[in-house]
C-alpha positions, -999 to +999 in steps of 0.1 A: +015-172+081+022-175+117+061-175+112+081-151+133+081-112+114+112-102+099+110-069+110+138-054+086+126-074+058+091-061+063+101-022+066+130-028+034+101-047+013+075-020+020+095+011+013+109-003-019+074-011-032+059+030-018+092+041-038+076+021-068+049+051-073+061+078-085+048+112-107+049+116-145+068+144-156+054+175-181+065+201-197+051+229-221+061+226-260+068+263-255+100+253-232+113+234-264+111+267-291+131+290-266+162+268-256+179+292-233+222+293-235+238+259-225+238+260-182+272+255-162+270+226-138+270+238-106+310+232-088+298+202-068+285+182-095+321+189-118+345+159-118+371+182-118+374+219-109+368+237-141+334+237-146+314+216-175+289+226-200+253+203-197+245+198-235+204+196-240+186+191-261+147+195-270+123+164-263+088+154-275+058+148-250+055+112-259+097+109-248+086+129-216+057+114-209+077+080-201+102+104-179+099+097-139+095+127-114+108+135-079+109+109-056+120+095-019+149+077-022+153+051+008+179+076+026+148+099+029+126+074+044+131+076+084+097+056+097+069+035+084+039+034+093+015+007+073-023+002+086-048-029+071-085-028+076-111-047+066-149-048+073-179-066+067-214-062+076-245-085+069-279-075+070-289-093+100-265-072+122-242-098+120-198-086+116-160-094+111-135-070+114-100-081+109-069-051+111-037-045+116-003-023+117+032-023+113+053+006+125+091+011+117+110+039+130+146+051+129+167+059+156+193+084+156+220+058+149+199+050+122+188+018+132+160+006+123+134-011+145+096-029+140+068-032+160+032-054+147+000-050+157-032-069+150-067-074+159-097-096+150-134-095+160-165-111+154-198-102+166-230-122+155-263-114+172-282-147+162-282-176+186-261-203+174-244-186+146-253-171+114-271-193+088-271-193+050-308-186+048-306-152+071-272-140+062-284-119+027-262-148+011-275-159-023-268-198-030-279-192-063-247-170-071-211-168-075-187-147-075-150-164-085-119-158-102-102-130-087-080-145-068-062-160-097-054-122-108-015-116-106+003-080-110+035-065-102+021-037-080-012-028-068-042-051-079-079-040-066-109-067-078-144-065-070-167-090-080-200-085-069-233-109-076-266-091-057-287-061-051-280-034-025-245-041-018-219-017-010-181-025-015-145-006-016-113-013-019-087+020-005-051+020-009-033+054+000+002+065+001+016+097+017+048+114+030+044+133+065+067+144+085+050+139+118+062+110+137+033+084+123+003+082+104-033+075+122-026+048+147-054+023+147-072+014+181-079-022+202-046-037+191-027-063+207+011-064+203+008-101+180+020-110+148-014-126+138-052-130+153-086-145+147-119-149+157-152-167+144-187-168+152-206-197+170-208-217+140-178-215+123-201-191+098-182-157+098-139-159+102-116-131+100-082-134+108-047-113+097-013-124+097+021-104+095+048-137+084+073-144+057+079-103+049+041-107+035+007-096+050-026-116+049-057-103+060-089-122+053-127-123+061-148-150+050-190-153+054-219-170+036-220-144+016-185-142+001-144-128+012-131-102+011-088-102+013-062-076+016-025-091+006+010-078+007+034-103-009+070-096-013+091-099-047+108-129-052+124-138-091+083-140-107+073-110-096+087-077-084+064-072-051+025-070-051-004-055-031-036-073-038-074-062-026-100-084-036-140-083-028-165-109-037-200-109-030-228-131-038-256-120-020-276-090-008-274-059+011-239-066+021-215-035+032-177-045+028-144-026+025-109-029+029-090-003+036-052-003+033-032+032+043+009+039+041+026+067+061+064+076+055+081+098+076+108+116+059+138+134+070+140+172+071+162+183+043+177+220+043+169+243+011+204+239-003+197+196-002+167+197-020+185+224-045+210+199-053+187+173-055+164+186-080+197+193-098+208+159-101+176+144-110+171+168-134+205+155-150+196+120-148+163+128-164+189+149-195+208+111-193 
């Protein structure tokens, strides 16, 4: 994963996968008992110019349930701003923290350009390195499997064997049109970092590489992974989160948070947007 970032790659990959999500569509049965007279399409949307009738035509809930809504198509998107955490404490004290960000932003030749970030720290209060024995790890436990868990999208696995332990996984998406989400603090301008404890005991590390993140914490009492892999012919792009714990009193999370900036559209764009997808929807 240390390979150079492809920085359009990256910011291409990630805003086809946030354009993935997208909201279902309703409507009220009494729409469907009151058709109103056949519309005209507006003069812009005529092939010709003599305007056409739109023909519709009454749908059931389980037709529209299956319908897509509104939704940013990449000529919207104008910056990206994608921030990775993770975090894991141990009882004794001990931590690893790995994080990371990737901003894209487009200039007004609409160029786009990428910038990483990433950080990694350990900090282990007992001499010589954190231990099995005083690490809340329990040897008598596993937690396994997860990893082997593939989906075309979003993927969030906890797998947790012990008392006492506390574990999330977060994955957020939103549109602003500020010029970035919440910019993450103590990062180095790198494409990948690392750190460990005396011992070899407690790792974290994060990679940006191959249009794919990796983000990883491992400690005697399990790992905890964040993953953004790009699509490729088996799969159509995947964000994975996966937890596992064997032990006690353990506090984990990972954290993973997705800012797009979109453009400013005027009142007659989004009129005529609405418009068309509302026709595609009719198609």
């Amino acid at each position: 994963m240390n390979r150079n970032l492809s920085q359009t790659g990256i910011a291409a990959g990630i805003c086809a996968l946030a354009c993935a999500y997208s909201h279902g569509a309703s409507a009220a049965e009494s729409l469907a008992a009151t058709q109103p007279p056949l519309p005209i399409a507006p003069a812009f949307l005529a092939g010709g110019g003599d305007a056409l009738p739109v023909h519709c035509e009454p749908v059931d809930d389980d037709v529209l349930a299956h319908q897509t809504g509104k939704y940013a198509g990449n000529d919207m998107i104008s910056g990206v701003v994608l921030n990775v955490i993770s975090q894991w404490q141990l009882p004794n004290g001990a931590t690893a923290t790995a994080q990371g960000a990737l901003t894209v932003v487009q200039n007004t030749a609409n160029q786009l350009s990428a910038s990483v970030q990433t950080s990694a720290k350990v900090t282990d209060p007992v001499a010589g390195g954190t231990t099995t024995a005083n690490s809340g790890a329990s040897p008598n436990t596993s937690a396994t499997g997860g990893q082997n868990v593939s989906v075309n999208g979003v993927s969030q696995v906890t797998q947790v064997a012990g008392n006492n332990n506390v574990g999330s996984n977060a994955a957020t998406i939103d549109y602003t049109n500020s010029t970035g989400g919440t910019q993450l603090s103590g990062l180095a301008n790198t494409p990948s970092a690392s750190a460990s404890n005396a011992n070899g005991t407690i790792r974290a590390g994060i990679a940006f590489g191959g249009n794919g993140i990796n983000v990883t914490l491992q400690t005697p009492a399990g790992i905890a992974t964040q993953n953004i892999m790009p699509s490729n012919t088996a799969q159509a792009g995947a964000i994975a989160q996966l937890l596992q714990v064997a032990g006690n009193n353990q506090q984990v999370a990972n954290q993973l948070s997705l800012s797009l900036q979109t453009q400013q559209m005027s009142a007659q764009m989004i009129r005529q947007a609405g418009v068309l997808q509302a026709l595609r929807n009719i198609r």
